[in-house]
Steps between C-alpha positions, in 0.01 A plus 500: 500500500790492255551866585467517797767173607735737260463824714556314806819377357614807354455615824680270668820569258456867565509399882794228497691775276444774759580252774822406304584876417511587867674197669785533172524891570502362886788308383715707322453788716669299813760367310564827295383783779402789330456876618341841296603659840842578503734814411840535419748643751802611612734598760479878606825650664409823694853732409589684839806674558693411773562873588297797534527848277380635242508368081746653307498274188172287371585443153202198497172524395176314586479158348866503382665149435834528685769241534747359814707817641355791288409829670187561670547806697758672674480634889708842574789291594719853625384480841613177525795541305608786794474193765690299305795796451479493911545186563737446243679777678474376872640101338821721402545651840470182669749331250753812575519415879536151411812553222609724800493221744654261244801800432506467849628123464713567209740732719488318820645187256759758395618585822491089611707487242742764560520372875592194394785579266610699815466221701707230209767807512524462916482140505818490262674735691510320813571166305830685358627692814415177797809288311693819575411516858687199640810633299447853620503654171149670655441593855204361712306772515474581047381112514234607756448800310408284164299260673273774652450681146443125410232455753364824472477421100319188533225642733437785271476211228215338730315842571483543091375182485255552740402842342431313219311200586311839670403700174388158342264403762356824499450500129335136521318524831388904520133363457415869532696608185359172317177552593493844348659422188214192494250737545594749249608238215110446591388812451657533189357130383176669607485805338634393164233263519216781534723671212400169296163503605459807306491349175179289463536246256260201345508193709422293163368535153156613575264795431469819689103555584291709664786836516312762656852709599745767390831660512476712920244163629629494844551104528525346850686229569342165469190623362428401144462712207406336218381184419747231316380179286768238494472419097717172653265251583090520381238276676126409519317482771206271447206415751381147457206387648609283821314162371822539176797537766506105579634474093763796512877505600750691519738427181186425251497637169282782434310727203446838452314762353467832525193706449727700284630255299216260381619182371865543596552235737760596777696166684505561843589234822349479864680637777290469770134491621375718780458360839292777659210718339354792700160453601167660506363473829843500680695772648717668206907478536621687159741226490287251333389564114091545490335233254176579427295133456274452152201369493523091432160304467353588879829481714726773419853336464818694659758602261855498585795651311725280287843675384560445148859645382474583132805309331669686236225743364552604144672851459220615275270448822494772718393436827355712779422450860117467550401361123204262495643120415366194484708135655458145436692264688662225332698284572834380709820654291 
């Protein structure tokens, strides 16, 4: 009797422990979500030139770390060094005809005033010989005389001017001539551009991956050649079961750790949480990222992506897009 009360007790324990084993793991696991299924990641930058040609210089490698600005490739930039020469060419003709209209001004200015030191000259000479008149120390007709080369003086002074205001309104209103030299100052903004463009450099410190190219590739322009991993900013992406979400934020504090790495613990902080999953049975976007569900008691729970950045790694930890991690949400920073 004895023994058997004491099974049935023992039992009990075993039950009430079990029973308290699952609702503490319950517990902890909503306030401190936890995911196996996650991997690290990274941004990947697709490298296409912004003109077409052929390689002339790819002194990378596959895999190669490479820092902000160094070289990456090099297009054939003489082709477009010969449109720049042209257009460079057609900005100095334009600029010609326009110091040609402007020369233009600079000697109509000199003859206004040469006309108009005629002119002061004429005007004097009447004003000296009219006091003579009345005494007839002149005759009539030398006063009329000077007064005509006056008058005619003082209209040649208003046809200079005239010429003048001319040449400068043609320089500021030939919309023609402007328009062209626009246009070509363009051309040339253009074309040194492409010149530029040439020269491939790294957006950011990253690594070059997945190089499958060499020196007479024909690239085309805006079609990627090689893949580029910005080293900048390194991420988790971890899918929590949807019943978890309710006790994650944006801002909480995170850990890390990296199949790689066992027992280095990473600190990482929530970004965001994914608002849209793609699903099975509906119709497929490619926008959307595909979770696939695990299976939880009978109802199979949807998982949704939580962004974990990875704060600070260690320099001794190298990371790489794709490695297996595990996340466990903490708390509020």
């Amino acid at each position: 009797m004895l023994t058997r009360l004491l099974g049935r007790l023992i039992a009990f324990v075993i039950a009430l422990g079990a029973v308290l084993a699952v609702a503490s793991a319950v517990v902890v696991s909503r306030r401190r979500p936890l995911t196996d299924d996650a991997s690290v990641r990274a941004n990947i930058i697709g490298i296409a030139p912004h003109v077409s040609g052929p390689l002339t210089e790819l002194p990378i490698v596959d895999n190669q770390l490479m820092h902000k600005g160094e070289l990456l490739f090099v297009v054939d930039p003489r082709p477009y060094q010969a449109q720049l020469d042209q257009a460079e060419a057609e900005l100095k003709l334009v600029d010609r005809e326009i110091d040609a209209q402007r020369n233009q001004i600079a000697s109509a200015r000199q003859i206004q005033a040469q006309r108009s030191a005629e002119y002061s000259y004429a005007n004097n000479y009447v004003h000296r010989l009219e006091p003579l008149l009345p005494r007839e120390f002149v005759s009539p007709d030398r006063v009329e005389e000077a007064r005509t080369r006056r008058e005619a003086a003082a209209a040649a002074v208003r046809g200079s001017r005239e010429d003048v205001a001319r040449a400068i309104n043609l320089l500021a209103e030939d919309g023609n001539l402007n328009a062209r030299r626009q246009s070509a100052q363009a051309r040339v903004s253009a074309a040194r551009l492409n010149v530029e463009y040439c020269r491939v450099t790294a957006p950011c410190d990253g690594y070059v991956t997945n190089l499958n190219i060499s020196v007479g590739e024909y690239a085309l322009e805006g079609r990627p050649l090689l893949a580029f991993v910005d080293a900048r900013n390194w991420y988790v992406i971890g899918n929590f079961r949807e019943t978890f979400l309710r006790n994650v934020r944006p801002g909480m504090a995170a850990e890390i750790y990296v199949l790689d790495y066992p027992g280095r613990k990473l600190g990482g902080e929530v970004q965001g949480i994914g608002w849209a999953v793609q699903q099975r049975d509906g119709p497929g976007t490619g926008l959307l990222p595909p979770v696939e569900p695990t299976l939880n008691w009978v109802r199979l729970a949807q998982r949704f992506p939580v962004r974990v950045r990875i704060v600070d790694p260690p320099a001794d930890v190298l990371l790489r897009v794709g490695q297996t991690a595990a996340v466990t949400i903490l708390s509020a920073r």
